[in-house]
N, C-alpha and C positions, 0 to 999 in steps of 0.2 A: 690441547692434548699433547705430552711427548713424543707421540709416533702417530701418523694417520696415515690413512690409505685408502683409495678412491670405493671400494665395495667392503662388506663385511667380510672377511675370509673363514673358512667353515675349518676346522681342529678335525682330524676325524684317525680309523685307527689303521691299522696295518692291512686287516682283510680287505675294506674300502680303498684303500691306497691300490693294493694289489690288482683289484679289478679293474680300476680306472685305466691306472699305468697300462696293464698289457694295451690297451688298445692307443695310446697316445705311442708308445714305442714301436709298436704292428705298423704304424703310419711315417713313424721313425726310418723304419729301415727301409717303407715302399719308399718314401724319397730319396732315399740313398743310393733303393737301387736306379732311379733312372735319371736323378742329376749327378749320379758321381760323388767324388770325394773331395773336388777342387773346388768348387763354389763359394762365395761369400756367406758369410753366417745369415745375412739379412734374407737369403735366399731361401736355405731351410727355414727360416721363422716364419716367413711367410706364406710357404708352402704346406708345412708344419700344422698353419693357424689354419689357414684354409681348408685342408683336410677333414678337422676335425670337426670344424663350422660345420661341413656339411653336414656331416655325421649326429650335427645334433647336441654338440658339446658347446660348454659356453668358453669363450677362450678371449682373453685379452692379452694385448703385447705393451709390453715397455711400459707396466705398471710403476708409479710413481710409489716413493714411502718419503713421508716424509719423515725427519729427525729431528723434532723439536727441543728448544729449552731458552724461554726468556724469547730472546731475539734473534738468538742461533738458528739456524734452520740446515741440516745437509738435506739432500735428495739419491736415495737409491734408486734404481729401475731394473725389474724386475722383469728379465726376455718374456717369460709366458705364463701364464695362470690359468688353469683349467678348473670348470666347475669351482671356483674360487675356494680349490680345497688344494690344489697341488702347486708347487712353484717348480719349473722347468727352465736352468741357466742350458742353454746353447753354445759349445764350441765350434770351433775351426782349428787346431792346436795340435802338435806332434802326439803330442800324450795329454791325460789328464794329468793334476797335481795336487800336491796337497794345497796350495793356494785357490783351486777352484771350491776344493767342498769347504775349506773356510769360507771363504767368499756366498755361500750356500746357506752352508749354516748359520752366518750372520743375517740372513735374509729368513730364514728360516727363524728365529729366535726377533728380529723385529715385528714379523708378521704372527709369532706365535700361533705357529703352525708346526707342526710334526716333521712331516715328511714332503720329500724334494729328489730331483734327480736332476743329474747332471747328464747333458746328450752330445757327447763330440762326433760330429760328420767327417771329419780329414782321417780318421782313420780307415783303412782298408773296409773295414765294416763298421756298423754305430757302436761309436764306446759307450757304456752307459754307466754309471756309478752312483747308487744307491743315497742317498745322504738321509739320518734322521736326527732328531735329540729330543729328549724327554723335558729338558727346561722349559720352566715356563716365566712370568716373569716375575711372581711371586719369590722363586728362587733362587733366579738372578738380581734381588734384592736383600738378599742375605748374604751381603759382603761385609769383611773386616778391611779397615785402613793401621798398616802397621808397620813402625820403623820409627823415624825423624819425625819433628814439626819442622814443615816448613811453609814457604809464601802458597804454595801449592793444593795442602791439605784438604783447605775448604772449600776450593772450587773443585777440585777431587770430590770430594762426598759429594757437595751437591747435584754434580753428574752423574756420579753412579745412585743417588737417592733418584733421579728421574729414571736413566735410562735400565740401571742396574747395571750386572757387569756380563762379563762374559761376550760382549759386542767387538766387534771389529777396531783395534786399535786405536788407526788409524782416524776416526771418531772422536778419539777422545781428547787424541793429539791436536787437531783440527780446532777442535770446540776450544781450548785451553791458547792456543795459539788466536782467536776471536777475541776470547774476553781477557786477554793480556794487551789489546791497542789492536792485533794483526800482525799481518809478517812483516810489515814496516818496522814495526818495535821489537819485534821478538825472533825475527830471522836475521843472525849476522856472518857477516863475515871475519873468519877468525884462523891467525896466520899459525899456521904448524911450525913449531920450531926444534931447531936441532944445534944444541951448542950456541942460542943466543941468534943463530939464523934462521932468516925466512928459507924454508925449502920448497912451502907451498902456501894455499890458503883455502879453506872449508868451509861452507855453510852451515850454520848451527843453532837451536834455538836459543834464547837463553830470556833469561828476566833483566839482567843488568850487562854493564860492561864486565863482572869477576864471578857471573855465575849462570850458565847453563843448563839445559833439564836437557832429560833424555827418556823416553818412555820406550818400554820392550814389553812381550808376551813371554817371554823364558819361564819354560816351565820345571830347569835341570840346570844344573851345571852351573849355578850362579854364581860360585867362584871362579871361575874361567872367564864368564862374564862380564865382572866385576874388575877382575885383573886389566882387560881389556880395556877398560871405560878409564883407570888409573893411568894407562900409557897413554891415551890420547889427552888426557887430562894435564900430562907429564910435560906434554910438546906444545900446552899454549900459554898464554899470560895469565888464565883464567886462574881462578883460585880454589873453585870447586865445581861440580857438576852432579845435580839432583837428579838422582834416577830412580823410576817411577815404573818398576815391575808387576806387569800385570798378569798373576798366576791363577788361574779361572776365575774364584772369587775373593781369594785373596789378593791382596793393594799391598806391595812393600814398597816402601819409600825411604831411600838413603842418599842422607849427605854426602856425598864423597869431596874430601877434600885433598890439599897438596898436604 
């Protein structure tokens, strides 16, 4: 299977959601108020999990997911799962961000599940932030790949024909960076130049010694982008660098060269 995970997870809708939550949040904030706001995260989880055990709830921590394809394997974990219908990530953090309910919704769209929240303790009082999405994976399967051919292409489709799209990057970067040798082959070192001088030197992926990939989420401003990827492109020996824009379900893939 491309994705698995340790129980069946239950899909369910907004009313359900609602009713559950109040009382996982209600336990939320009685821990809050009497450990405070400084404690480690592992502290609420398991104070969290406890609570709610008693209560009657089924609650698992640090639920595994796996991310399958061929011989590829990542592993997500998942802080808490309640009645195996809700996923509950856990902060400790100044503020929420947008990298948390990403981080969410990817978890949220592996497990094809709805609805999710996010629960930060460090602040003053419990932050709490809603997360949902309506994809499912049927529709994270209706992707186009559009731009260049390149070495890239076809182990592109084939990831997103398993996983679909709309996942966490970083994923796909990973997966791609695997079935290219690893970062032995595929992560190098590559000297910035300026006027024919070393000024520095960067780590970067690439396929060969004159050509590099670079994968991004940019969902705006792709000429700004693009400009961008030209000037670093400008400063090394390389000859070109494949960028591999990932816009929800749209794949654009350009050559860029000198």
């Amino acid at each position: 299977m491309s994705v698995e995970y340790k129980k069946k997870l239950i899909r369910i809708d907004q009313k359900e959601f609602n009713e559950l939550d109040y009382y996982v949040v209600k336990h939320a904030f009685s821990i809050h108020n009497e450990f405070g706001r400084f404690c480690d995260e592992v502290i609420y989880k398991k104070e969290l999990a406890l609570l709610l055990k008693k209560q009657g709830f089924d609650v698992q921590l640090e639920v595994p997911v796996y991310c399958n394809y061929k011989d590829y394997t990542k592993i997500y974990y998942l802080d808490l799962v309640v009645n195996n219908k809700i996923i509950y990530e856990l902060k400790t953090v100044a503020d929420l961000n947008k990298y948390h309910k990403t981080q969410l919704i990817n978890y949220l769209l592996l497990t094809n599940l709805k609805h999710g929240n996010l629960l930060n303790f460090r602040s003053s009082s419990v932050e709490k932030e809603f997360v949902s999405t309506t994809l499912d994976l049927k529709k994270r399967k209706e992707f186009t790949i559009t731009g260049d051919n390149t070495p890239l292409n076809n182990l592109l489709n084939s990831l997103l024909k398993e996983w679909g799209a709309y996942l966490d990057i970083d994923l796909y970067k990973e997966a791609i960076i695997f079935f290219l040798g690893g970062k032995d082959k595929t992560v190098s070192t590559v000297d910035i130049l300026k006027e024919n001088e070393v000024v520095g030197k960067q780590q970067m992926t690439t396929l060969n010694k004159n050509t590099a990939f670079h994968l991004s989420p940019i969902k705006n401003d792709y000429k700004n982008y693009e400009k961008h990827i030209c000037k670093l492109l400008s400063h090394t020996s390389l000859t070109n660098i494949i960028w591999v824009n990932f816009d929800n379900n749209n794949i654009q893939i350009k050559n860029i060269k000198k």
